[in-house]
Chimera marker file (.cmm) of the C-alpha trace (Angstrom):
<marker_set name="trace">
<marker id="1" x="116.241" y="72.100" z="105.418" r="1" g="1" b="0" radius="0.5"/>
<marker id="2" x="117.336" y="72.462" z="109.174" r="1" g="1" b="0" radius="0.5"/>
<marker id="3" x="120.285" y="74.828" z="108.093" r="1" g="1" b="0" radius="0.5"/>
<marker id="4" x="118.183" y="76.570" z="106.221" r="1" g="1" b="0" radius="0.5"/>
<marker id="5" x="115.839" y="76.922" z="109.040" r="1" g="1" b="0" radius="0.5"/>
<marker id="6" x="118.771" y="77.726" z="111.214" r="1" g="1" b="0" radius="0.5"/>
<marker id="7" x="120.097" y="80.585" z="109.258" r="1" g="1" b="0" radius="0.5"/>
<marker id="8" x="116.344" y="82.029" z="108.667" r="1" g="1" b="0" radius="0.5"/>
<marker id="9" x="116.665" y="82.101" z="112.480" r="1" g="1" b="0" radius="0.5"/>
<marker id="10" x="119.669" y="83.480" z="112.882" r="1" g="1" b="0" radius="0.5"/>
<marker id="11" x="118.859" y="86.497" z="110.370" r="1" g="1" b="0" radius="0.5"/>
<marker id="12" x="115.646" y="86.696" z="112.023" r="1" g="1" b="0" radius="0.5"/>
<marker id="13" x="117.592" y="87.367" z="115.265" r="1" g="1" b="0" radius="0.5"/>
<marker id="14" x="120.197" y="89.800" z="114.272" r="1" g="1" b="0" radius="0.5"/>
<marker id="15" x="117.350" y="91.720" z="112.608" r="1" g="1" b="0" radius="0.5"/>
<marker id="16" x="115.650" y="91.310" z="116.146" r="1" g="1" b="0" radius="0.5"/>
<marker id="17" x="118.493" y="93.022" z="117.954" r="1" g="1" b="0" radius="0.5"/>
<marker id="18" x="119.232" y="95.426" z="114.986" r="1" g="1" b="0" radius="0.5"/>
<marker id="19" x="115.514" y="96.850" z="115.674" r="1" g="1" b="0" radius="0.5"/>
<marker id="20" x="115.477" y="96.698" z="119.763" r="1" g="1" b="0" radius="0.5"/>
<marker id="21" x="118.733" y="97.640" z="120.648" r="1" g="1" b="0" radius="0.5"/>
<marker id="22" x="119.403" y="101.216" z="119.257" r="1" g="1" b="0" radius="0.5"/>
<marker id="23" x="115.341" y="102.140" z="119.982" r="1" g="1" b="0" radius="0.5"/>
<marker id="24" x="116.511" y="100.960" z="123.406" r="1" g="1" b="0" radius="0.5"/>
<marker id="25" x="119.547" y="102.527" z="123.772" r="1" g="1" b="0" radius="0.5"/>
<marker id="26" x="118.131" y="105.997" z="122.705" r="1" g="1" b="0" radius="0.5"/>
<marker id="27" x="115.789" y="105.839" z="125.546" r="1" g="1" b="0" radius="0.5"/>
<marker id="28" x="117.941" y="105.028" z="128.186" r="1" g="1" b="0" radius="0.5"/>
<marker id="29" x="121.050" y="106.962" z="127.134" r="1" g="1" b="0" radius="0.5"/>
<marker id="30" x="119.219" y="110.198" z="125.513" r="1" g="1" b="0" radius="0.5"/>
<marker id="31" x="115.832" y="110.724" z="127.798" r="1" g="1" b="0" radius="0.5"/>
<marker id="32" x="115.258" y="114.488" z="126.406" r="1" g="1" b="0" radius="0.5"/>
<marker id="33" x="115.899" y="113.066" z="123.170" r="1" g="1" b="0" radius="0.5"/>
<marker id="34" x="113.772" y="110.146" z="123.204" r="1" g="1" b="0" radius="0.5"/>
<marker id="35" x="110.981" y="112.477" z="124.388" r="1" g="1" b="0" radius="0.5"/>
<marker id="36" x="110.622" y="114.845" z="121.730" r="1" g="1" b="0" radius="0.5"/>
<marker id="37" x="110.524" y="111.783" z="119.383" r="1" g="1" b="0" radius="0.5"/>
<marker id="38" x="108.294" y="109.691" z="120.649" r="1" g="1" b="0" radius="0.5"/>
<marker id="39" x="105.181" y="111.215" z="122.607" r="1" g="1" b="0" radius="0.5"/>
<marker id="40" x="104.356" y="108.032" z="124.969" r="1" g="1" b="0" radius="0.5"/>
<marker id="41" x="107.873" y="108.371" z="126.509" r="1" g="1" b="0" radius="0.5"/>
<marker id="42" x="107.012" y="111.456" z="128.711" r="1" g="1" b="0" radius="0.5"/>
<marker id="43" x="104.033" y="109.072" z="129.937" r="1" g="1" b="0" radius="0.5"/>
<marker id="44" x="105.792" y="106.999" z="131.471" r="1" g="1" b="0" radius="0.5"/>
<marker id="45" x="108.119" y="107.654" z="134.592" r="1" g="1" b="0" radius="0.5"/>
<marker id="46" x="111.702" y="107.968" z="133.837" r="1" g="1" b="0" radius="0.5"/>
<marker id="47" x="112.200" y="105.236" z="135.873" r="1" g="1" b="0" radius="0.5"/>
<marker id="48" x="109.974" y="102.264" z="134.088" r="1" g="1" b="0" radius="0.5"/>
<marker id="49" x="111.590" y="103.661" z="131.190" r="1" g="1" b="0" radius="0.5"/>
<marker id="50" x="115.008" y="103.229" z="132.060" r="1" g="1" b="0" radius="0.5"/>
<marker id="51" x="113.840" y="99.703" z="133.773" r="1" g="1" b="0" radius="0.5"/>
<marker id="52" x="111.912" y="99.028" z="130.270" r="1" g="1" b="0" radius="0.5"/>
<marker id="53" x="114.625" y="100.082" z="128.305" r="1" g="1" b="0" radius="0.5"/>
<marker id="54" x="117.676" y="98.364" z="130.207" r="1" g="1" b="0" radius="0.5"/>
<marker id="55" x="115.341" y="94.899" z="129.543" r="1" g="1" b="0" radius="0.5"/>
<marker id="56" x="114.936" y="95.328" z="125.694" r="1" g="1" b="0" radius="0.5"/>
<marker id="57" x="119.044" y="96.302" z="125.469" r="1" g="1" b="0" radius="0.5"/>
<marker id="58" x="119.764" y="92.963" z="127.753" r="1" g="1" b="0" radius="0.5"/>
<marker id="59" x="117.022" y="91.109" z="125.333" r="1" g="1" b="0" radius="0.5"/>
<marker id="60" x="118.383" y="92.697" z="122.145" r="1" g="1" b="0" radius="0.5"/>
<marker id="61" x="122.241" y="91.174" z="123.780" r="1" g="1" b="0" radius="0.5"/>
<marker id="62" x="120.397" y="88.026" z="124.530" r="1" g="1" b="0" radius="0.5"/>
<marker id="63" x="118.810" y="86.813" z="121.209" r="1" g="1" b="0" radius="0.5"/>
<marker id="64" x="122.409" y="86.378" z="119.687" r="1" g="1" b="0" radius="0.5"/>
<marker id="65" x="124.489" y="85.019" z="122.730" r="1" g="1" b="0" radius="0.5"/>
<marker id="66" x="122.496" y="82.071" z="124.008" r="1" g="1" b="0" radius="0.5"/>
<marker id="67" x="122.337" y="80.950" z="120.095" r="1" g="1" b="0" radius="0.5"/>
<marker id="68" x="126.330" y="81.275" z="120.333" r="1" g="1" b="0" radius="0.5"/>
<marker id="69" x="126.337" y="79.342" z="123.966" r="1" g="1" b="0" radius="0.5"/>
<marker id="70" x="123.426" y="77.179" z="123.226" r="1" g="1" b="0" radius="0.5"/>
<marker id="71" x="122.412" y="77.823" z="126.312" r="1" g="1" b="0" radius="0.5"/>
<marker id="72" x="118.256" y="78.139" z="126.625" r="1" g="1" b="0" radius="0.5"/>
<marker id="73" x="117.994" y="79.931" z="122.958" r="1" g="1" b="0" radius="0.5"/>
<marker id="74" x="114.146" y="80.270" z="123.068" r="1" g="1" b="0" radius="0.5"/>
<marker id="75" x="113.693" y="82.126" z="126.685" r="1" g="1" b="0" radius="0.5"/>
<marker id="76" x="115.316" y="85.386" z="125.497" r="1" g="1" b="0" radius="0.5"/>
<marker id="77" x="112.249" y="85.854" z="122.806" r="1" g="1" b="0" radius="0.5"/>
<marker id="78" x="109.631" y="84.775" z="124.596" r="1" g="1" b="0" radius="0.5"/>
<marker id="79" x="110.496" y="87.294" z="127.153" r="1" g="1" b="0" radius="0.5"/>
<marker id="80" x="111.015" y="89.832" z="124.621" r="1" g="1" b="0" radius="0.5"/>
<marker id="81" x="107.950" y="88.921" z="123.244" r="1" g="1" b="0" radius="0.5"/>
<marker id="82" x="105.938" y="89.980" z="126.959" r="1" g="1" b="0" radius="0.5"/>
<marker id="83" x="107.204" y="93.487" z="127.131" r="1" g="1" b="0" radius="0.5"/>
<marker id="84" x="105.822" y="93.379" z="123.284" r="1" g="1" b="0" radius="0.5"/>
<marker id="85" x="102.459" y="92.286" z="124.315" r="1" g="1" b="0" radius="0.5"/>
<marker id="86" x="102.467" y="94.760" z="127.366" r="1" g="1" b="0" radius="0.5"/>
<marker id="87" x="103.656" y="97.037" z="124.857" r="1" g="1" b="0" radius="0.5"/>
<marker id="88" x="100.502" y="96.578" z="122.597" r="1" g="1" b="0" radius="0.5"/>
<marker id="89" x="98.397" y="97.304" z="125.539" r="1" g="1" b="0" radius="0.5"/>
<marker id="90" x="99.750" y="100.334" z="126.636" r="1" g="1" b="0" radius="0.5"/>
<marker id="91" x="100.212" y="101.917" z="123.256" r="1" g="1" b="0" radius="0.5"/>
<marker id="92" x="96.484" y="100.725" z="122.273" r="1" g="1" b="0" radius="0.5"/>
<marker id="93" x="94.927" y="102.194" z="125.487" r="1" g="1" b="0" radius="0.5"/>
<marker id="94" x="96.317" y="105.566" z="124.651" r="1" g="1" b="0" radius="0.5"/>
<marker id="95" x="95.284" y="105.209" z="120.664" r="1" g="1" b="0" radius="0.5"/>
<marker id="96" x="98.780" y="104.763" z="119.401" r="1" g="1" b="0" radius="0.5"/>
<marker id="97" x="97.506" y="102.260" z="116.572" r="1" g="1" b="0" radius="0.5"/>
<marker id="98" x="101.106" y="102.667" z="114.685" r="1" g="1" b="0" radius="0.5"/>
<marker id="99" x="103.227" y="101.232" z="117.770" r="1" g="1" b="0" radius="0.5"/>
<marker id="100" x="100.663" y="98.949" z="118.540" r="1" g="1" b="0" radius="0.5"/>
<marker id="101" x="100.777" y="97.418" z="114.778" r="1" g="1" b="0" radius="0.5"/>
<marker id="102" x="104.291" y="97.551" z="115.184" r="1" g="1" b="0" radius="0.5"/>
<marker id="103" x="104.365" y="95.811" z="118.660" r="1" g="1" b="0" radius="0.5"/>
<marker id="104" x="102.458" y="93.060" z="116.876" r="1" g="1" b="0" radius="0.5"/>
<marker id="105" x="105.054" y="92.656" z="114.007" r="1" g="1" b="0" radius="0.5"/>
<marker id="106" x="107.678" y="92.161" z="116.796" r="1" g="1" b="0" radius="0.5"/>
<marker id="107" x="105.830" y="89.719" z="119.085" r="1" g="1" b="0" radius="0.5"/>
<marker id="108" x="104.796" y="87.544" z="115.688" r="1" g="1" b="0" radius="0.5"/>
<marker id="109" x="108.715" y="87.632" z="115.028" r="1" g="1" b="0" radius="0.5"/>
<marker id="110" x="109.878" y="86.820" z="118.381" r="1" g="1" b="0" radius="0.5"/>
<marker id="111" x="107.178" y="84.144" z="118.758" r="1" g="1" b="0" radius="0.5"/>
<marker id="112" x="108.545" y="82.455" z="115.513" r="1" g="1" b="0" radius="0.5"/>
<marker id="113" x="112.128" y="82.805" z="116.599" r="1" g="1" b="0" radius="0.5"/>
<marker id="114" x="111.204" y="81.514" z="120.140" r="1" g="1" b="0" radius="0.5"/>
<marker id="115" x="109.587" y="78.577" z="118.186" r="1" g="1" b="0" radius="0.5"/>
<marker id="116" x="111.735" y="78.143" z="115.985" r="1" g="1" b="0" radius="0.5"/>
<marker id="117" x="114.567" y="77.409" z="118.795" r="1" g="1" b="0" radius="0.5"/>
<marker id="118" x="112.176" y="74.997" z="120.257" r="1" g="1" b="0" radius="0.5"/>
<marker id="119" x="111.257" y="73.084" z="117.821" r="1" g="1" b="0" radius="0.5"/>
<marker id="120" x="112.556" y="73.597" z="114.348" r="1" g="1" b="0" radius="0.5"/>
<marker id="121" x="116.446" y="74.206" z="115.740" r="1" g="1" b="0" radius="0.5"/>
<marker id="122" x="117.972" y="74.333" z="119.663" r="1" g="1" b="0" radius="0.5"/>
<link id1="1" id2="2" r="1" g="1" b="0" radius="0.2"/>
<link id1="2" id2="3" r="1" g="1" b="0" radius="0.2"/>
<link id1="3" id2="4" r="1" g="1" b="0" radius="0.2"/>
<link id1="4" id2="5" r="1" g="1" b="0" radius="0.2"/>
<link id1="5" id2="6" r="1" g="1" b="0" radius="0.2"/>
<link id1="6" id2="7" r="1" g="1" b="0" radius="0.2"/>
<link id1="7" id2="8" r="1" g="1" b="0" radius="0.2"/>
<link id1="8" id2="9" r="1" g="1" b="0" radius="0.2"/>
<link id1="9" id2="10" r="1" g="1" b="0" radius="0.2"/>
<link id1="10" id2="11" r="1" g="1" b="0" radius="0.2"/>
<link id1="11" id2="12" r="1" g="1" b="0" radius="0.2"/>
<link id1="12" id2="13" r="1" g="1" b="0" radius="0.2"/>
<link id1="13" id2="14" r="1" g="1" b="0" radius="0.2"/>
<link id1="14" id2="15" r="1" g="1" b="0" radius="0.2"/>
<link id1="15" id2="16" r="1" g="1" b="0" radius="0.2"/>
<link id1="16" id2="17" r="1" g="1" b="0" radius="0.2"/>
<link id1="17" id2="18" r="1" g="1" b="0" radius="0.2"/>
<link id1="18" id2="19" r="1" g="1" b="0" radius="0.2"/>
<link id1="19" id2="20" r="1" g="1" b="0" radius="0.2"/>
<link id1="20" id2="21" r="1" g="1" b="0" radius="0.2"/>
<link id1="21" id2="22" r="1" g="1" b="0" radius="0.2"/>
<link id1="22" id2="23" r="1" g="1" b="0" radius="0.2"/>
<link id1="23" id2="24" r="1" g="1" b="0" radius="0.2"/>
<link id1="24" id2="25" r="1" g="1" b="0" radius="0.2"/>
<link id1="25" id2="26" r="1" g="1" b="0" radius="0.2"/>
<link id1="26" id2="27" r="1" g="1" b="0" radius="0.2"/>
<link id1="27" id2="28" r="1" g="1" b="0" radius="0.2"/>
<link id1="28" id2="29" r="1" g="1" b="0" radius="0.2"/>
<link id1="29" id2="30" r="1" g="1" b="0" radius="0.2"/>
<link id1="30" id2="31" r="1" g="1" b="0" radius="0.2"/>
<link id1="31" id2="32" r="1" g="1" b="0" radius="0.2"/>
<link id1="32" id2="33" r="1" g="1" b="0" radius="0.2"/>
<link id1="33" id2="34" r="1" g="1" b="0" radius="0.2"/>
<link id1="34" id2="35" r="1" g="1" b="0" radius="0.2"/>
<link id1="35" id2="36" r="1" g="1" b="0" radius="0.2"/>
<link id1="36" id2="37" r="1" g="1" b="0" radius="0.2"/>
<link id1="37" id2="38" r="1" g="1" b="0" radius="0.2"/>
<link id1="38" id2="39" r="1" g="1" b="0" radius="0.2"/>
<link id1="39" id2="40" r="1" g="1" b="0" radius="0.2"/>
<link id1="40" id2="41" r="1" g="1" b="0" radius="0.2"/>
<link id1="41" id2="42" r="1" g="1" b="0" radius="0.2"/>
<link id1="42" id2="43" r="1" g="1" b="0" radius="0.2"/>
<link id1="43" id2="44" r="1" g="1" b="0" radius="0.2"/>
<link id1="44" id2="45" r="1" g="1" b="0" radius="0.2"/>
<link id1="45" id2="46" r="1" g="1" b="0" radius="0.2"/>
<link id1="46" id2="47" r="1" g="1" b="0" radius="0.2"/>
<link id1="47" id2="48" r="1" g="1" b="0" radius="0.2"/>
<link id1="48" id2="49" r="1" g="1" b="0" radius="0.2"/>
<link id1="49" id2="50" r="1" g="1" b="0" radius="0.2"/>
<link id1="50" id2="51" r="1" g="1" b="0" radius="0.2"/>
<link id1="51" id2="52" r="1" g="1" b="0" radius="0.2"/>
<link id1="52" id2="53" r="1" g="1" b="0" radius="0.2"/>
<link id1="53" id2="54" r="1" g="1" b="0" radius="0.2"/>
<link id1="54" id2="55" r="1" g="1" b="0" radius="0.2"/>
<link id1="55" id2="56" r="1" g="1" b="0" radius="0.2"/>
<link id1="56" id2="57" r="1" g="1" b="0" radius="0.2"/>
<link id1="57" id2="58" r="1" g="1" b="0" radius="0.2"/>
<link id1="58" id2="59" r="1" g="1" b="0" radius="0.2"/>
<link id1="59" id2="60" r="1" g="1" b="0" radius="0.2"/>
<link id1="60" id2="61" r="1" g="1" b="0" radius="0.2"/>
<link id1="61" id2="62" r="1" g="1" b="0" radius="0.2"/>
<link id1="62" id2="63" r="1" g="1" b="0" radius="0.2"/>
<link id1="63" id2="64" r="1" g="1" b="0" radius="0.2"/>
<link id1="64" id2="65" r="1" g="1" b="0" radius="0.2"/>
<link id1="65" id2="66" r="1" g="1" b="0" radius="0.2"/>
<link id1="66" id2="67" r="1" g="1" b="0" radius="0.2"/>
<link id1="67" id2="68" r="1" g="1" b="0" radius="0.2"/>
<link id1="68" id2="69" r="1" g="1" b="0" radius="0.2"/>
<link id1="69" id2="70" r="1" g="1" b="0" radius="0.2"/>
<link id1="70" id2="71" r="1" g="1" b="0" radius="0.2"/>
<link id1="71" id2="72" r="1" g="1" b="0" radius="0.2"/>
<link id1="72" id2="73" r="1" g="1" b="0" radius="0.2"/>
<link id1="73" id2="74" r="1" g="1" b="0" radius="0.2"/>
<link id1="74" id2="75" r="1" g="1" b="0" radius="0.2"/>
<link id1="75" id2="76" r="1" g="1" b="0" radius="0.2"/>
<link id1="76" id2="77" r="1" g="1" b="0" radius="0.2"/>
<link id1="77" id2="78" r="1" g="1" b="0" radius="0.2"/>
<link id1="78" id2="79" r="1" g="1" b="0" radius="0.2"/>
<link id1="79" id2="80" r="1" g="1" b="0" radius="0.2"/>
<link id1="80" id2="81" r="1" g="1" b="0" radius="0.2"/>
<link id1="81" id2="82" r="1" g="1" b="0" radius="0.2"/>
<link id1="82" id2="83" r="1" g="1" b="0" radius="0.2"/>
<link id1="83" id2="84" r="1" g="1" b="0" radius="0.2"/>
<link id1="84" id2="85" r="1" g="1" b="0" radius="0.2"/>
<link id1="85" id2="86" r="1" g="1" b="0" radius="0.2"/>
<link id1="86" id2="87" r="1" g="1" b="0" radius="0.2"/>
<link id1="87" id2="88" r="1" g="1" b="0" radius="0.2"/>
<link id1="88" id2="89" r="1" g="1" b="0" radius="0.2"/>
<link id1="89" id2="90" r="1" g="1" b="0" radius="0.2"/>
<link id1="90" id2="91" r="1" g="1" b="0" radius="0.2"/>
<link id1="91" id2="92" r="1" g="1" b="0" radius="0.2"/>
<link id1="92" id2="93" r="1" g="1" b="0" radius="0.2"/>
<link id1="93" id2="94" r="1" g="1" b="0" radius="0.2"/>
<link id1="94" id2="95" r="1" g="1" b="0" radius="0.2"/>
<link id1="95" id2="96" r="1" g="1" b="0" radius="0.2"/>
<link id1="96" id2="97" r="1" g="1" b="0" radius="0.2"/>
<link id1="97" id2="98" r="1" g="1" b="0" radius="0.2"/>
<link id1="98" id2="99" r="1" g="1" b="0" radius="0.2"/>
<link id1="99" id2="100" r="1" g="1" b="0" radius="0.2"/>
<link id1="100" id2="101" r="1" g="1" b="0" radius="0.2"/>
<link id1="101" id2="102" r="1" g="1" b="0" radius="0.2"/>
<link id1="102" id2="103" r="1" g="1" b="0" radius="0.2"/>
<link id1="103" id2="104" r="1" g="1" b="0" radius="0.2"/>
<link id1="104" id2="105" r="1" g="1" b="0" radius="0.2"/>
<link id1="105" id2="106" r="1" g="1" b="0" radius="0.2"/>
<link id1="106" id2="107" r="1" g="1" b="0" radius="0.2"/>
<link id1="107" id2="108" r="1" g="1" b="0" radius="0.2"/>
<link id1="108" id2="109" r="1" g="1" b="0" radius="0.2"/>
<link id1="109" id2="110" r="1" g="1" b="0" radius="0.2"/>
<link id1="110" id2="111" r="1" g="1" b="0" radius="0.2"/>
<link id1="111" id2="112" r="1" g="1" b="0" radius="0.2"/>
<link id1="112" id2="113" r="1" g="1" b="0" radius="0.2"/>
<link id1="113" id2="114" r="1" g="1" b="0" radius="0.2"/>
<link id1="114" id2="115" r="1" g="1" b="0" radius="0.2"/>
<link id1="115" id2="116" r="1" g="1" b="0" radius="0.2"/>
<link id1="116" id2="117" r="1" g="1" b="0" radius="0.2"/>
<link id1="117" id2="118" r="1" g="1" b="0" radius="0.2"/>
<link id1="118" id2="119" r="1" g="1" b="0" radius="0.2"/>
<link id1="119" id2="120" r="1" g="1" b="0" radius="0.2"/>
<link id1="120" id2="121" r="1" g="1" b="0" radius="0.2"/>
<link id1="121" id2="122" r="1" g="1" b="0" radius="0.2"/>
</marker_set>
């Protein structure tokens, strides 16, 4: 059961990073780009994008190495799982109802992997 568990988590993970990191890396490396695809970019200043964007690529990085280093496996998802919920706030206060839905199919996947690492497999 636990390595079952384990390698649900694991595929939950790479899924995780598979999602985040290009979305991320668009942003940060292709701001034009990034802004003609998705409207809420040009909202926000270039700045708290890059900041925003530089977090989920580190986060994306960081659900797969601590599991290899076993080193605090569970932090990486809850933090991903903030800039979700901030995420569903911002997008819901300007209407966006299909990122928001989407925000909350991350967070409920980062809060399983996050418990999941707690409790289920460390």
């Amino acid at each position: 059961m636990v390595a079952l568990d384990n390698t649900l988590l694991w595929g939950l993970q790479a899924l995780l990073a598979l999602i985040l990191f290009p979305a991320a890396a668009t942003r940060a490396l292709s701001y034009e780009f990034a802004k003609k695809r998705m409207a809420w970019v040009a909202a926000v200043p270039r700045s708290l994008l890059l900041f925003i964007s530089v977090a989920e690529i580190l986060g994306a990085i960081g659900l797969v190495l601590p599991g290899l280093t076993h080193v605090a496996p569970q932090l990486i998802p809850v933090a991903l799982g903030l800039i979700q919920v901030l995420a569903f706030v911002f997008h819901t206060s300007r209407g966006e109802s299909r990122n928001a839905s989407a925000n909350l199919v991350l967070l409920g996947a980062l809060v399983f992997v996050a418990a999941g690492r707690l409790v289920v497999s460390p």
